[in-house]
C-alpha positions as a Markdown table, in Angstrom:
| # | Residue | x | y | z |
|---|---|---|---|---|
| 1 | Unk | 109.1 | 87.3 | 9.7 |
| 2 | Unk | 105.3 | 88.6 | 9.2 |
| 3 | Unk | 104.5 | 91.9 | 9.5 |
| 4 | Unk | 101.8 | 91.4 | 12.5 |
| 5 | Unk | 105.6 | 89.9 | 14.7 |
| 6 | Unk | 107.5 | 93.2 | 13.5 |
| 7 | Unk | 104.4 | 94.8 | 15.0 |
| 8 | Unk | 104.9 | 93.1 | 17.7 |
| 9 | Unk | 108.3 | 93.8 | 18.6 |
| 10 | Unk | 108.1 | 96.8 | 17.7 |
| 11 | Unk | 105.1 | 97.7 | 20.4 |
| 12 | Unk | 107.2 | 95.4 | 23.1 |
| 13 | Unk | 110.3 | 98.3 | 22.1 |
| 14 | Unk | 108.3 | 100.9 | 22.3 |
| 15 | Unk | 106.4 | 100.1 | 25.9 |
| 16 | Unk | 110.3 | 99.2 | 27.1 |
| 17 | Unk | 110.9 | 102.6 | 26.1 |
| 18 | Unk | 108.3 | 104.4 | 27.8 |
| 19 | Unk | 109.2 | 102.4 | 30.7 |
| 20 | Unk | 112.5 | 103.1 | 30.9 |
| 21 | Unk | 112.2 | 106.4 | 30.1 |
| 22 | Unk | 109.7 | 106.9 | 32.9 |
| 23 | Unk | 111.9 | 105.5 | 35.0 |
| 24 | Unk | 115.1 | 107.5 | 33.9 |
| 25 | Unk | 112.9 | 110.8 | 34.3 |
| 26 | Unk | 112.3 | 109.8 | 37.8 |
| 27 | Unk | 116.0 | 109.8 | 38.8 |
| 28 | Unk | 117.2 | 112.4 | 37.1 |
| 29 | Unk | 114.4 | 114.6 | 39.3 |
| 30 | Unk | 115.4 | 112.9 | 42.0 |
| 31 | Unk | 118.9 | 113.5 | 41.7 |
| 32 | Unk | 117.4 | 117.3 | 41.0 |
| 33 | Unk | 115.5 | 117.6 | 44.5 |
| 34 | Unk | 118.5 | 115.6 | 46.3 |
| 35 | Unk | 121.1 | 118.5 | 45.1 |
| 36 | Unk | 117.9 | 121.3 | 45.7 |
| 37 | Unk | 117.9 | 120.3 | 49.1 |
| 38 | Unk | 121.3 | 120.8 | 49.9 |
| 39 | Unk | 121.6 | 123.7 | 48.7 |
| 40 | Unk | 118.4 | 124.7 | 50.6 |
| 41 | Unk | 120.4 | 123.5 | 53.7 |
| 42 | Unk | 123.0 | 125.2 | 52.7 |
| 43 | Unk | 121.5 | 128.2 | 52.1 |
| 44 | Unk | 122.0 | 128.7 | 49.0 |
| 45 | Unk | 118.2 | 128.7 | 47.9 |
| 46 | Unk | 115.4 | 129.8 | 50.1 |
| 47 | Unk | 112.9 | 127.5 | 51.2 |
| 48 | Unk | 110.5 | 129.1 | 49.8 |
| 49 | Unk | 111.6 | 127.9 | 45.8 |
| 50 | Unk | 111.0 | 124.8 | 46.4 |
| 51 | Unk | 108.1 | 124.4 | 44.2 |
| 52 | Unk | 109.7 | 126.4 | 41.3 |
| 53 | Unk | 112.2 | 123.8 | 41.9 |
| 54 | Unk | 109.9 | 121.2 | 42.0 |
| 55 | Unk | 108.7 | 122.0 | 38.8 |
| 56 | Unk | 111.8 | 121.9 | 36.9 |
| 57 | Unk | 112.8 | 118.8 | 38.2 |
| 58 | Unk | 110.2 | 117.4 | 36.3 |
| 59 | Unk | 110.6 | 119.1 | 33.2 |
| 60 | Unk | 114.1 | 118.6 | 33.0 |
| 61 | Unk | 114.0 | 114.9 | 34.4 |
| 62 | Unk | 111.1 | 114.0 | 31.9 |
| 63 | Unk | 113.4 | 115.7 | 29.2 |
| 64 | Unk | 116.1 | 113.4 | 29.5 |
| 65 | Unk | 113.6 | 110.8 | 30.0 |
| 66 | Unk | 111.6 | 111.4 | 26.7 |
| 67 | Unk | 115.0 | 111.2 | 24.9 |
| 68 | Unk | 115.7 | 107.8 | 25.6 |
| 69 | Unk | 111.7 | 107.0 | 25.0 |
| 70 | Unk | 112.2 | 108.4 | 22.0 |
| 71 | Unk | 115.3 | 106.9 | 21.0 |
| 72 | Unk | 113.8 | 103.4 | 20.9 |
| 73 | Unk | 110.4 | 105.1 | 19.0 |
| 74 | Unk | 110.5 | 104.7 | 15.4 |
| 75 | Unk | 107.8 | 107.2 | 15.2 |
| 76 | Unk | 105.3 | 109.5 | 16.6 |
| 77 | Unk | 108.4 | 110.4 | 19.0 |
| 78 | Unk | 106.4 | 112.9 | 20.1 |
| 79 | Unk | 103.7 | 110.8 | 21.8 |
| 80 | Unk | 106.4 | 108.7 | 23.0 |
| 81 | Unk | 107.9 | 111.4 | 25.0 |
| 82 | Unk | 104.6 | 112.2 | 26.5 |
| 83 | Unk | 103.9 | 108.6 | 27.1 |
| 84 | Unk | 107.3 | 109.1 | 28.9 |
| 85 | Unk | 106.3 | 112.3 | 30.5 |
| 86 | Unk | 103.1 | 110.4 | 32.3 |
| 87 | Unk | 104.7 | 107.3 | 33.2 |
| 88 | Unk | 106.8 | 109.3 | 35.3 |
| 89 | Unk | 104.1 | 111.4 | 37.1 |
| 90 | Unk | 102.6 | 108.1 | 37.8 |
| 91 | Unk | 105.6 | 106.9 | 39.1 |
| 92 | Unk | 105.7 | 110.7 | 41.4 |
| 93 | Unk | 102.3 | 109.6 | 42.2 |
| 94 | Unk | 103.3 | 106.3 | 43.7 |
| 95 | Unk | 105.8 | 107.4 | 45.5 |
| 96 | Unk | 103.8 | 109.8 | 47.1 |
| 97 | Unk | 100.7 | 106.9 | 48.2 |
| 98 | Unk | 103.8 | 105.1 | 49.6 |
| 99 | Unk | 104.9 | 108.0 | 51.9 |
| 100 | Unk | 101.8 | 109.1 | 52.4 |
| 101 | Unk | 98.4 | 107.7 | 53.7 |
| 102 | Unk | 96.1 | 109.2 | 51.4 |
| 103 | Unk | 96.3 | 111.2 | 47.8 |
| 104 | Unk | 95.7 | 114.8 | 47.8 |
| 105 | Unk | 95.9 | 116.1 | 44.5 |
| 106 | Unk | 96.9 | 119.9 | 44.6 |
| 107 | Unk | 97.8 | 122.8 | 42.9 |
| 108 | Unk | 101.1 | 121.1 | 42.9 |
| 109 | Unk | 100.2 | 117.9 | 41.6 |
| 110 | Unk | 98.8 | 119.9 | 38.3 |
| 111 | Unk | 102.4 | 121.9 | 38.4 |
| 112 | Unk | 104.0 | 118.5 | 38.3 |
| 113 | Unk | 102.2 | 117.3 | 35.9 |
| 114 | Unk | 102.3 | 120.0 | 33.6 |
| 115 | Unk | 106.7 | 120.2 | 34.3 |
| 116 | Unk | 106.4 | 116.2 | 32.9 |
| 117 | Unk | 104.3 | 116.6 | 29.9 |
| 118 | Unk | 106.1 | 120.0 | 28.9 |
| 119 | Unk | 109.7 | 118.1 | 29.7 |
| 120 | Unk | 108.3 | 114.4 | 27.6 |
| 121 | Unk | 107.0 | 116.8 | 24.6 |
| 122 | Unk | 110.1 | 119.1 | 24.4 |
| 123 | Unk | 111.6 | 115.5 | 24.0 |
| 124 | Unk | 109.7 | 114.4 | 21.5 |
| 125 | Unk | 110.1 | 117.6 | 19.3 |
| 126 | Unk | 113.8 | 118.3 | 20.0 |
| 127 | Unk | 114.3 | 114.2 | 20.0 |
| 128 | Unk | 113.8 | 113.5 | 16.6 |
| 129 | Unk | 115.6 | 111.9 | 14.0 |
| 130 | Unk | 117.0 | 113.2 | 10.8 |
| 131 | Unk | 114.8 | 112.3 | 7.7 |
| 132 | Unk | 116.5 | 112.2 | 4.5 |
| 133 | Unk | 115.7 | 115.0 | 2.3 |
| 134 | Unk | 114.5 | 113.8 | -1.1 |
| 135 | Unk | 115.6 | 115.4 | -4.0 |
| 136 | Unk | 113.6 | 118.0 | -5.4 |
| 137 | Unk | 113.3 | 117.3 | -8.7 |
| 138 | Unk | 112.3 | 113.7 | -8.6 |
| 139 | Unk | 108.4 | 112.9 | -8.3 |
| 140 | Unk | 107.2 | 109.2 | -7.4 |
């Protein structure tokens, strides 16, 4: 196998990452709001933290979704995480055209954003795989 086909596969694993990662990032904050909202009905929360919890929903959903970007990154697991991190505010976006008839983009919208990116780099840094140390006394 030639170098340019493991390039290849290797930038096929790594947009299958980002995809799946956005993906994963978007149920987890789902799954976030869904149990937010009960306990807003509940009353247990106030109505009016919703966009505090808004915001880490999306930091803690692109978390988990940057890990598994990152995973399948060899490197730069860093960018993958963010790569993560806005796949899955496009996704928000989306679904927001679809419930919606037009786009506003808000205060909130930059909030959300922000909770991805933050959640997609805290990924990438925390992510990471071991590197071998190399001995110290050895020089190549």
């Amino acid at each position: 196998m030639g170098k340019a086909e493991t390039q290849g596969g290797n930038a096929i694993q790594m947009a299958t990452g980002v995809a799946l990662g956005g993906l994963l990032a978007l149920g987890i904050e789902l799954v976030i709001l869904l149990l937010g909202s009960v306990a807003v009905s509940n009353g247990i929360l106030r109505e009016a933290a919703a966009p505090q919890l808004t915001a880490a929903a999306c930091v803690l959903g692109c978390f988990g979704g940057g890990l598994l970007a990152c995973a399948r990154w060899k490197s730069r697991r860093v960018l993958g995480g963010l790569a993560a991190g806005v796949v899955c505010f496009l996704l928000i976006l989306a679904v927001g055209l679809l419930m919606s008839d037009d786009l506003v983009l808000g205060s909130q919208a930059l909030v959300e954003l922000a909770g991805c990116l933050c959640g997609g780099a805290l990924a990438g840094m925390l992510g990471g795989g071991r590197r071998k140390k190399r001995p110290s006394g050895r020089k190549k």
